[in-house]
Structure formats: structure tokens, C-alpha cells
C-alpha positions in Angstrom: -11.1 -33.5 -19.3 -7.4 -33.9 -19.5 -7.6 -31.9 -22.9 -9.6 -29.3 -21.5 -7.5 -28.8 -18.7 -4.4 -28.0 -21.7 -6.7 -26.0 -23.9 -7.1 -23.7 -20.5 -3.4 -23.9 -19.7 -2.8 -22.0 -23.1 -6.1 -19.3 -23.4 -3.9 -16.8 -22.1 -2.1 -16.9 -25.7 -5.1 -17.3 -27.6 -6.4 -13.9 -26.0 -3.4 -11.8 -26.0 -0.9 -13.0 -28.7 2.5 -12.2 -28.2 5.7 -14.0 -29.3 7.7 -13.3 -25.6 4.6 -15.6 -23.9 3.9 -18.8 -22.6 2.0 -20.2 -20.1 4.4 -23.1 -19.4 6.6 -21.8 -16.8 9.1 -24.6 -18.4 9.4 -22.6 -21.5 12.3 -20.3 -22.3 11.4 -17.7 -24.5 12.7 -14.1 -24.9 11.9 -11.0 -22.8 9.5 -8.8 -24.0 10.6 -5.4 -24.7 7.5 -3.2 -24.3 5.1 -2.4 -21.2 2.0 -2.9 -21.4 2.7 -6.3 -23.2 2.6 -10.1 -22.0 5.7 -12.4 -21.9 7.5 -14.8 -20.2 10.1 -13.7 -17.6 12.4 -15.2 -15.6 11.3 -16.0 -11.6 15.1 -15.0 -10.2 14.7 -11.7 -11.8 11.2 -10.7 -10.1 11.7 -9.3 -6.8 9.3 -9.6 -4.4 6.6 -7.0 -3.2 7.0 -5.1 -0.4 3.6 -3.6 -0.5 1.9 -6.9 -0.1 -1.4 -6.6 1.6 -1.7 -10.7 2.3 0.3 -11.6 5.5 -0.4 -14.8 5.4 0.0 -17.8 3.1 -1.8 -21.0 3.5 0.3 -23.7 3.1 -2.2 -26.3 1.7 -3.4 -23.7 -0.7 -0.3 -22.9 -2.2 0.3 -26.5 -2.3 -2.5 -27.6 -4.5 -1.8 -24.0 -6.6 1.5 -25.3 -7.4 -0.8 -28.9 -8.3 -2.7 -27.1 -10.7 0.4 -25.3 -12.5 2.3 -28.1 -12.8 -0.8 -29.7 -14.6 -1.9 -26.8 -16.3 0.1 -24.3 -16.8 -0.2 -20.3 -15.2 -3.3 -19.9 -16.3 -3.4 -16.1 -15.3 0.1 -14.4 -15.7 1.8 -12.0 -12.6 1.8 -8.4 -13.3 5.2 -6.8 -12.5 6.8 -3.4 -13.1 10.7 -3.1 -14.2 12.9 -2.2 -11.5 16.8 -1.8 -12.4 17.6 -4.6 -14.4 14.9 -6.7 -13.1 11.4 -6.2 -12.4 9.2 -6.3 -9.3 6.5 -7.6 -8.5 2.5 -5.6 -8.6 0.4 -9.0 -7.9 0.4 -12.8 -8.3 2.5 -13.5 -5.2 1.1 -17.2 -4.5 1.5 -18.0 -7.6 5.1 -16.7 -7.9 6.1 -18.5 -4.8 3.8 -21.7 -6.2 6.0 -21.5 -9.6 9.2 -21.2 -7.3 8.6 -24.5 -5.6 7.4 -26.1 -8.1 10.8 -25.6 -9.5 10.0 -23.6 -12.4 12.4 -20.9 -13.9 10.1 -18.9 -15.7 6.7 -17.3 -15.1 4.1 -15.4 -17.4 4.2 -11.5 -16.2 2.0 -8.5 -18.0 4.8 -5.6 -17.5 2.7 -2.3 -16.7 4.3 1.4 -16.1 5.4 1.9 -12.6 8.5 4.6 -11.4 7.7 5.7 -8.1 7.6 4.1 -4.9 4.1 5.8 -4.6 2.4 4.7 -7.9 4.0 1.1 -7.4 2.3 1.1 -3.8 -1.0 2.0 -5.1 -1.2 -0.4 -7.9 -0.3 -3.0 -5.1 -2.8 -2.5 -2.9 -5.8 -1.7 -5.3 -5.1 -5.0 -7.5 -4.7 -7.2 -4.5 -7.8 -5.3 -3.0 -9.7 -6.8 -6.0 -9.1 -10.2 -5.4 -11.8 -12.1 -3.0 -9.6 -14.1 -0.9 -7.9 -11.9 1.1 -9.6 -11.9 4.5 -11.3 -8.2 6.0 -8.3 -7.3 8.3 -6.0 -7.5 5.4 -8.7 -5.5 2.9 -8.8 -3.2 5.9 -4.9 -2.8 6.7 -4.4 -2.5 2.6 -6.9 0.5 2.4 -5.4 2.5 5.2 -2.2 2.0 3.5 -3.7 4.0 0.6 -5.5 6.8 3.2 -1.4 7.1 4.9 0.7 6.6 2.5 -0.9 7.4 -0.8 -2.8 10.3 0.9 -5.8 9.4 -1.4 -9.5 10.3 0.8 -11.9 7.5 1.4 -13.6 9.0 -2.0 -10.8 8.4 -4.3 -10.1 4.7 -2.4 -14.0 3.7 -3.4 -13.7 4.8 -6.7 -10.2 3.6 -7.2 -11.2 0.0 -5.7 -14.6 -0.5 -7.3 -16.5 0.1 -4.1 -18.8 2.0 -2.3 -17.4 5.0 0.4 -19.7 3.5 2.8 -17.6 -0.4 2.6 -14.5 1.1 2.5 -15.4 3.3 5.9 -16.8 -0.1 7.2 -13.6 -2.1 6.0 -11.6 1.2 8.1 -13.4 0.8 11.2 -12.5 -2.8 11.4 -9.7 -1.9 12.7 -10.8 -0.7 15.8 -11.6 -3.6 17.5 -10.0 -5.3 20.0 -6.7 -7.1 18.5 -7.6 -10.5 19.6 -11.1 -9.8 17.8 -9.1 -9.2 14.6 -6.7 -12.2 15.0 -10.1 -13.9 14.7 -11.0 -12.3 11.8 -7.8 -13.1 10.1 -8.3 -16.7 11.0 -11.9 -16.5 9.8 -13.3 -17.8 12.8 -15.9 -15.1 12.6 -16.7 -13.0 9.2 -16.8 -9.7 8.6 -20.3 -9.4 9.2 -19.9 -10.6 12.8 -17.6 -7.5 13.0 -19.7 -4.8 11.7 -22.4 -6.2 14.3 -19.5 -5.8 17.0 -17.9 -2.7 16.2 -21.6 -1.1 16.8 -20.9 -1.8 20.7 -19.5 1.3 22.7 -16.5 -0.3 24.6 -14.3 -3.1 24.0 -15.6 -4.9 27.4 -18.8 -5.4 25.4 -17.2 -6.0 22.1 -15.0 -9.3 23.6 -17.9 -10.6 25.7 -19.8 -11.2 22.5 -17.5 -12.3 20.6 -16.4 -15.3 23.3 -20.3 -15.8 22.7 -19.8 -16.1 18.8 -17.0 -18.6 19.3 -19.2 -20.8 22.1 -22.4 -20.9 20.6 -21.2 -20.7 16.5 -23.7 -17.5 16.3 -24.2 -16.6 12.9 -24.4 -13.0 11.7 -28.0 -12.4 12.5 -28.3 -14.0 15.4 -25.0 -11.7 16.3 -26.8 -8.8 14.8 -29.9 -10.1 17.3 -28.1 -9.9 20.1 -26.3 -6.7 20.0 -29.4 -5.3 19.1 -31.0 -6.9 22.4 -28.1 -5.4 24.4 -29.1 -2.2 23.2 -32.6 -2.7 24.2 -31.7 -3.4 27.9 -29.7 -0.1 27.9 -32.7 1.6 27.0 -35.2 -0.1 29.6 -32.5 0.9 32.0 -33.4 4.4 31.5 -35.4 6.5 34.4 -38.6 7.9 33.0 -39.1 5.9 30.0 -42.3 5.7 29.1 -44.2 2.5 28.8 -47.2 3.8 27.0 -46.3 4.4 23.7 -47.3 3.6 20.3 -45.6 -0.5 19.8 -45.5 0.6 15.7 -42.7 3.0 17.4 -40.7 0.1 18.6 -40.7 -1.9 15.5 -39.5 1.3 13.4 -36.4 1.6 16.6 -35.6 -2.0 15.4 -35.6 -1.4 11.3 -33.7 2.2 11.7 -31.5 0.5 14.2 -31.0 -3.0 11.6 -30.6 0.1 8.9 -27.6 2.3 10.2 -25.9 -0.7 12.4 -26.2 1.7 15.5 -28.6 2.6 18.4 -31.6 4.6 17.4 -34.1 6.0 19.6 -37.7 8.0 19.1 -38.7 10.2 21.3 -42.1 10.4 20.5 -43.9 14.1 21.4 -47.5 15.7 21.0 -49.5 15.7 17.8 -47.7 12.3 16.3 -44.9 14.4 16.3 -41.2 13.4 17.4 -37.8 13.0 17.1 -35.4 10.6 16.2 -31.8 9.8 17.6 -29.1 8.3 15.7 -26.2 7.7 18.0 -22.5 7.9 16.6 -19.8 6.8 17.9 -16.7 8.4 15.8 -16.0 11.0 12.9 -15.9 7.9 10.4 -19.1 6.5 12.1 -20.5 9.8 11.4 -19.9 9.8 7.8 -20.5 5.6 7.4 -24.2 7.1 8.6 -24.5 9.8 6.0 -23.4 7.3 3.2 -26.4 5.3 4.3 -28.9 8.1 4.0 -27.6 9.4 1.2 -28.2 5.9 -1.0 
């Protein structure tokens, strides 16, 4: 195991020779002159990014991280542009700051091609979008970042980040909710999918009640999902002049269309089995998250 554990301290080399790099942070070796190349740089001239999506670190995490580099290596080098005589840093802040404590002086980097405040930005955000631990408020805050300030449309974010319009309208709308809803998110007391089910609920009155429920009775995301649905439900019986004799095969397709879109649905059923059918909206992006979903 211990050999293992060296073999994948050093893949990095195997796959993309280069003479400037090393995957011991301990190792002094020259500066690569080329972008577009991996080498070994040193940490005091990386500066740090200022388009970081992650706004928080977890302590123990970056604690073991700096375990594992000590033991192994960094397995998976930084990427940085050069800035001035330095260079600053795209992604790979954890384990920049794990190298730092660890008391390390240099740190593998792949050096791409980065000028402008604006490209540097963009390459930020989409590479630390990619990565699966940052939590949904963060995703979120990072691709609004790239609808303000990189003026790119929620098409060019999806196929920028890999993903489909209708997640990165869902990540969007995240941010929404109430803010002590997305504090929660952010501490990944509830997930994402408890969110979607919330942000489906017309006011934030409604939005926090359920959520307190979440948080008191652990409700996972269908049972969420069940219960905003059931709220909806109680709206509808509210309703003067509803009729009670309809077709119950009516009901069940409410429910799926409803499960479907994330959002009330109603049928209004009419003469000669024919009708119509209701699908409520609640905001311009709403509006298109719902066309995404007929469209697939």
C-alpha cells in the first residue's frame, strides 16, 4: 500500500512529462517557461484568487488534505495564469493553502493563457463549477457571477459548464429563497433537492414553515416533495365551485404533471373528454425552467 500510495504521488509526471515538474512540493526545480505546460512553481509567488466561488473552508478537510500531501505528494497540480512577475491563481485553492501549512515552498501548477480580468474570471468560476464539492448556494452565486459579470446568457453558462439550461436556471433560482434557508443550504443541513421542492411555494411564509419542518422531522426530499405537493392540494380544495365528480385518472395525472414541472398544475376538465391544463409560473426564469422541461 505504502508503494502504491508513492507510485500515485508521481502519475502526474508519468502522464505529462516535463522537466520544470514534480509532485513533491519539497522539490526545487526550475520555472517552466511556456503556457500550456506543467511545472513546479513557487507558493509565495501564486497570488490568490479573487474570483473564488468557495466561501468557505472546512477546517478538518483541509487538515487531512494537507495529511495526504505530505504522504503523497500533490497528486493533481493548481492551474494558475501569470500575472506580473508572478502568477495567480485559476483553481486548486485548498490545496494551495493545504501546501502552505504544510510548510511547503513549492506547488505543481499547469500555467494556461489568461490577460483579462474577464477571461481570468470566467475560467475561475467554470473550473471550480466542475468540481462536486462545492455546496448549491456557492454553484449558484458562481453562475450568476458569469450571467453579471461575464454577460454570458444561461445558454452559453450550460454549455460552458457541462450542464443542462434547465440546472443552471434551477441552480439561479436558488437564490431566491429566504437567506436563512440558504445559510442552511450552505451548511448542508438540507440538499439541494429540498430547495427545488421549496422554491415551488409562492411566498417566503410558506417556504420557512416547511423548512423548520425539514429540520424537526429530518424529511427527506420526497417526503419534502410530498408535502409541498399536499399543500398545494389544500389550496385547490379551498376553491368555491370545484367539482367533486370528476374522472379520479384526472387527479393522478395533476400529481405526475405537478412531480414533472416542480409546480402547481391544474385540469380543468370540459365536455366531450376535452380540457385544459394549467401550469402555474411563478417568474420569467420559472417560465423558461418550464419550457426546458417540455422541450427534453
Amino acid at each position: 500500500m505504502a508503494m502504491l500510495k508513492k507510485a500515485l504521488g508521481k502519475g502526474l509526471k508519468a502522464l505529462i512529462p516535463d522537466e520544470g515538474f514534480s509532485s513533491d512540493p519539497k522539490q526545487e526545480v526550475h520555472e517552466p517557461l511556456l503556457d500550456g505546460v506543467v511545472g513546479s512553481l513557487p507558493v509565495e509567488k501564486i497570488r490568490a484568487n479573487p474570483f473564488q466561488p468557495r466561501k468557505t473552508f472546512d477546517e478538518t478537510a483541509l487538515e487531512e488534505l494537507k495529511n495526504s500531501i505530505i504522504e503523497n505528494g500533490v497528486i493533481q497540480p493548481v492551474t494558475v495564469c501569470r500575472d506580473g512577475e508572478g502568477y495567480q491563481l485559476i483553481s486548486g485553492e485548498r490545496r494551495l493553502r493545504a501546501v502552505t501549512q504544510a510548510g511547503f515552498k513549492f506547488i505543481p501548477a499547469y500555467i494556461i493563457d489568461a490577460h483579462e480580468d474577464s477571461s481570468k474570471l470566467e475560467l475561475a468560476l467554470i473550473e471550480n463549477i466542475q468540481r462536486e464539492d462545492l455546496n448549491a448556494i456557492e454553484v449558484a452565486l458562481a453562475l450568476k457571477s458569469l450571467t453579471t459579470k461575464c454577460s454570458l446568457t444561461q445558454d452559453e453558462i450550460a454549455q460552458k459548464v457541462g450542464k443542462n439550461r434547465s440546472t443552471v436556471s434551477n441552480f439561479l433560482r436558488l437564490l431566491k429563497l429566504p437567506m436563512a434557508i440558504q445559510d442552511s443550504i450552505r451548511n448542508r443541513e438540507i440538499s439541494s433537492g429540498h430547495a427545488r421542492a421549496l422554491i415551488n411555494l409562492p411566498g417566503e411564509q410558506q417556504q420557512l414553515k416547511v423548512w423548520k419542518q425539514i429540520l424537526a422531522r429530518q424529511l427527506s426530499v420526497r417526503q419534502t416533495e410530498a408535502l409541498v405537493n399536499g399543500m398545494f392540494r389544500d389550496q385547490e380544495k379551498q376553491v368555491p365551485g370545484k367539482p367533486e365528480d370528476r374522472s379520479p385518472q384526472l387527479g393522478l395525472i395533476e400529481t405526475r404533471l405537478r412531480d414533472r414541472f416542480a409546480t402547481k398544475v391544474k385540469i380543468i376538465e370540459k365536455r366531450a373528454g376535452k380540457g385544459e391544463i394549467h401550469i402555474q409560473y411563478f417568474s420569467p426564469d420559472d417560465l423558461e425552467r418550464i419550457l426546458d422541461i417540455v422541450g427534453d
